[in-house]
N, C-alpha and C positions, 0 to 999 in steps of 0.2 A: 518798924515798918507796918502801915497799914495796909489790911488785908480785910476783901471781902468773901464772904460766906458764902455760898449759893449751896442748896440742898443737893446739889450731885458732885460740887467740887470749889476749893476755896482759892482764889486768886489773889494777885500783890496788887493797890489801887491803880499804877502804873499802868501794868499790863490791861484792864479794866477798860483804863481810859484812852489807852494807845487803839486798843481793839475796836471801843465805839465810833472812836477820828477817823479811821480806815472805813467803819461802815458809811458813816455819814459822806466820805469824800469819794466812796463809789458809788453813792446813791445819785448825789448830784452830779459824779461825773456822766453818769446813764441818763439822767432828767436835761441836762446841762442843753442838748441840741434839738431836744423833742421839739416836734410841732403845738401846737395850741390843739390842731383835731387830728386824728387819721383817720383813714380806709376803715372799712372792714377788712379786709383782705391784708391791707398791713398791720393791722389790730392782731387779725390771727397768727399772721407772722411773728412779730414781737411777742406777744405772751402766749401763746397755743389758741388752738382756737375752742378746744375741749373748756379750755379756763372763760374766752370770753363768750360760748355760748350757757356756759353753767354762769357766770357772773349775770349775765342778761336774762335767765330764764330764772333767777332766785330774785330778780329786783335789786339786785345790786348797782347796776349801769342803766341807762337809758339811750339809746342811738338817736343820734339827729339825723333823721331824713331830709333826702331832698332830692329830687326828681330824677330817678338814677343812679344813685348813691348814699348809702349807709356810712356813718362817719361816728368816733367815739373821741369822746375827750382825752387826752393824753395821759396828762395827770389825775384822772379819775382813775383808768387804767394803772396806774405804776404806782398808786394807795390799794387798789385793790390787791396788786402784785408781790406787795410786801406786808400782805394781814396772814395771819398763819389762818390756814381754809381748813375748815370742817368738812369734809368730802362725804360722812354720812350724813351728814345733817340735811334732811330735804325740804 
């Protein structure tokens, strides 16, 4: 039986690859109906708004304006939402 290693604990390749399929098929089931843009206010909704004003104020995102409304990319959003965050890092 093949078995992988990882420094905190060692797993069978099965389980490895059973565990990735489940991430991937909820990644895309969450991505699956998005819009192309949202809101700001639905932005905040969906991922906190703590996340997309620290995302915006590090240069991570950029908002498309437009006369009345603030709009963020979707999938810009839900890459940033799956990077493991540095929260000291300024």
């Amino acid at each position: 039986m093949l078995r992988l290693d990882f420094s905190d604990k060692s797993v069978s390749y099965d389980t490895f690859i059973h565990d990735v399929a489940a991430s991937v098929v909820r990644m895309l089931a969450e991505a699956r109906n998005d819009p192309e843009m949202v809101s700001q206010r639905q932005a905040y909704a969906m991922f906190g708004r703590g996340n997309v004003d620290r995302w915006r104020r590090q240069g991570k995102i950029q908002p498309c304006k437009r006369p009345g409304k603030v709009e963020y990319r979707t999938a810009e959003l839900r890459e940033l939402q799956r990077k493991k965050q540095d929260y000291f890092h300024l």
